[in-house]
C-alpha positions as CSV (number, residue, x, y, z in Angstrom):
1,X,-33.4,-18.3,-8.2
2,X,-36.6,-19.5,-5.9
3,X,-35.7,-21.5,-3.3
4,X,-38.2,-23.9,-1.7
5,X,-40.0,-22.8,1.8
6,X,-38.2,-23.4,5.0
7,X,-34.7,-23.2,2.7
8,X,-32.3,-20.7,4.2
9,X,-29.7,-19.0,2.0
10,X,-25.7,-20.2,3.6
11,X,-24.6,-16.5,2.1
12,X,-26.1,-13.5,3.2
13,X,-28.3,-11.1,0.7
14,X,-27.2,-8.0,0.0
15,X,-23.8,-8.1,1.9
16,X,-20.6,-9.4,2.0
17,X,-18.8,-11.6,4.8
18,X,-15.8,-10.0,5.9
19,X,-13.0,-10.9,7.7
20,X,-10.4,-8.5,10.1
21,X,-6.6,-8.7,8.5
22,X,-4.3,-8.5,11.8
23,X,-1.0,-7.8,12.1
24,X,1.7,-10.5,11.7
25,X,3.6,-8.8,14.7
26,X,1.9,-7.7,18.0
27,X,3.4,-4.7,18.1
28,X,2.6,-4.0,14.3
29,X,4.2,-3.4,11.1
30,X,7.2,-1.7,10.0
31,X,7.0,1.2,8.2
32,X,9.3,4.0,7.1
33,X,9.6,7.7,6.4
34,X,12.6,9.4,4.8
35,X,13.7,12.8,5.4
36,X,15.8,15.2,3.2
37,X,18.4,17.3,4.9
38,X,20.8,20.5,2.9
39,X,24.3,18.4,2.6
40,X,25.5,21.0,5.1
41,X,23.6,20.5,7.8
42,X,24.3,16.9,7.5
43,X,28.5,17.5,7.4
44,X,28.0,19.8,10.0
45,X,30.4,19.4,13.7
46,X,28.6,19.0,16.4
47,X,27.6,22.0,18.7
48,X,27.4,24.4,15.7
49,X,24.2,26.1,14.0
50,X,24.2,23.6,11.9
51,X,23.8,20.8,13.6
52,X,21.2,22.1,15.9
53,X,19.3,22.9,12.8
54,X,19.5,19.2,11.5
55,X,18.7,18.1,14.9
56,X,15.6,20.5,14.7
57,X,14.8,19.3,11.0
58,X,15.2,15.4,11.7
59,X,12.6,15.8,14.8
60,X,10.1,18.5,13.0
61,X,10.2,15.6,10.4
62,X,9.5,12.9,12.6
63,X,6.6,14.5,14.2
64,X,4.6,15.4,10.9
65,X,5.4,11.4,9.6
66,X,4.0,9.9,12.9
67,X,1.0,13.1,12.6
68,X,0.7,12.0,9.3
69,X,0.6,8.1,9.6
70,X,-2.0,8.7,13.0
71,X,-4.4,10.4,10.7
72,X,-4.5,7.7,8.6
73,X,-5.5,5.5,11.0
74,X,-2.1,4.0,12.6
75,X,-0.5,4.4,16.0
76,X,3.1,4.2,17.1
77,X,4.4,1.5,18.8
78,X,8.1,1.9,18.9
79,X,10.5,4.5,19.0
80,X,11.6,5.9,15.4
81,X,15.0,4.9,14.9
82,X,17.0,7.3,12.4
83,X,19.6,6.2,10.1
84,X,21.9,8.4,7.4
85,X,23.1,10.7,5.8
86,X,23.3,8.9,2.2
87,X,23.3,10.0,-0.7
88,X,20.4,10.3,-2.8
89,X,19.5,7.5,-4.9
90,X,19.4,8.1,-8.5
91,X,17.8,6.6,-11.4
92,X,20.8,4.8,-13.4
93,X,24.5,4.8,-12.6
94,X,24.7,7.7,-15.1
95,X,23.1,10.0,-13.6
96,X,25.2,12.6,-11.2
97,X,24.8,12.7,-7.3
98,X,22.9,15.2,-5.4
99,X,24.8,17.7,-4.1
100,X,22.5,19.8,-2.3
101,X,20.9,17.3,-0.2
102,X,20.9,13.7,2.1
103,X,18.5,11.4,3.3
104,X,17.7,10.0,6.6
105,X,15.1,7.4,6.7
106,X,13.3,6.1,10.0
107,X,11.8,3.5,10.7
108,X,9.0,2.7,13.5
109,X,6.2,0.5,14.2
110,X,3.0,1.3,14.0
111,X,-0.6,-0.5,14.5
112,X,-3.8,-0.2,12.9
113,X,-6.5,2.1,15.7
114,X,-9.4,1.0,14.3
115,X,-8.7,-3.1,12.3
116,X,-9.2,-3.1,8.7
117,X,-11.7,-5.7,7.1
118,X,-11.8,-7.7,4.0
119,X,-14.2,-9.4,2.1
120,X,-13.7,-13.5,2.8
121,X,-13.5,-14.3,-0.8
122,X,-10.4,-11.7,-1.0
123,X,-9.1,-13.2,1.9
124,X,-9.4,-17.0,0.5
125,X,-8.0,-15.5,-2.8
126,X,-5.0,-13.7,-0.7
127,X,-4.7,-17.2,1.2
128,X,-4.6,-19.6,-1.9
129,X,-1.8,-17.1,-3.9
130,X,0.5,-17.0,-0.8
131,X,0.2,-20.9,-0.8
132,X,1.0,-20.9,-4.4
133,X,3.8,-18.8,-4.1
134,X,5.1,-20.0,-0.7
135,X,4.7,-16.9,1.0
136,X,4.2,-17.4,4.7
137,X,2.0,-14.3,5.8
138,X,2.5,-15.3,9.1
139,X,5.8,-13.9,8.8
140,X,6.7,-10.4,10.2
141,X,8.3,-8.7,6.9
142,X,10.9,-5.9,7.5
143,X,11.2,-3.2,5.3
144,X,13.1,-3.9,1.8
145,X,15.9,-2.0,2.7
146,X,16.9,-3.4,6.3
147,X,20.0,-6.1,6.0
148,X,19.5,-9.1,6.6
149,X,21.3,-9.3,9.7
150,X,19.5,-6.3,11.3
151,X,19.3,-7.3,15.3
152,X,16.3,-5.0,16.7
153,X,17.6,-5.8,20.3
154,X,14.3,-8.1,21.2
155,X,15.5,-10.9,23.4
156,X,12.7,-13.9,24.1
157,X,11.9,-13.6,28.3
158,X,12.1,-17.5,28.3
159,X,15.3,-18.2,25.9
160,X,16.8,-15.6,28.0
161,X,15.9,-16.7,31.5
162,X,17.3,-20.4,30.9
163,X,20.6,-18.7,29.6
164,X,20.8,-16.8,32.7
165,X,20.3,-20.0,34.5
166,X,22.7,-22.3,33.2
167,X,25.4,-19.3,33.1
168,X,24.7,-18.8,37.0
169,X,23.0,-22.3,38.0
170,X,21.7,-21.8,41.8
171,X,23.4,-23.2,44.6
């Protein structure tokens, strides 16, 4: 196509426009990691050999997934929080139970180092399906296995602070 002299193209030539995807949350997105402990360890009393190793094992663990997860470009924002033992999960009801071993999984926030672009029409794509679907992606998701009445202990400053207030009005 030949445009006319003194027409300017409204796309650029020869790249693409692209937009940076933030996080929903300012602290960043939930991810989590799961760790695989001998059933022992995890039965184990405390102040034995045992436990010391699963305490040794949980935070080896914890350091290679946040080592892991900062090498692909994401920092921690949070403190892990560790939850377990459980059993294993299998792939029909049938099937028999682990014996041999239990998971922990932890879960942390982390954010993005360097932000991560799109292309606009991906975005405008991304944009119109969440519509369709009445997804808000403004929303911050948790991950799929956290109840639905998981309290993560954040209290709003300003909800609190007029608590506080008409609890213990001044004089």
């Amino acid at each position: 196509m030949v445009l006319p002299s003194g027409v300017r193209r409204l796309i650029p030539s020869g790249r693409a426009m692209k937009v940076p995807l933030l996080d929903p949350h300012p602290m960043g997105q939930w991810l989590q990691g799961l760790i695989r402990v001998p059933t022992p360890w995890s039965e184990a009393p405390q102040h034995t050999n045992d436990f010391y190793k699963l305490q040794e094992k949980i935070l080896e663990d914890v350091k290679k997934w946040v080592a892991y997860r900062e090498s692909r470009g994401w920092r921690i924002t949070t403190k892990p929080e560790i939850s377990g033992p459980y059993l294993p999960e299998t792939e029909s009801p049938k099937d028999e139970d682990n014996p041999d071993e239990r998971w922990y999984w932890v879960i942390a926030r982390f954010s993005r180092i360097t932000p991560a672009y799109i292309s606009l029409e991906d975005h405008s794509y991304l944009m119109e399906q969440a519509k369709r679907f009445k997804i808000d992606i403004e929303k911050d998701t948790p991950p799929w296995n956290t109840p639905e009445d998981y309290d993560s202990g954040w209290v709003d400053p300003l909800e609190f602070r007029e608590e506080w207030y008409k609890k213990y009005p001044k004089d």
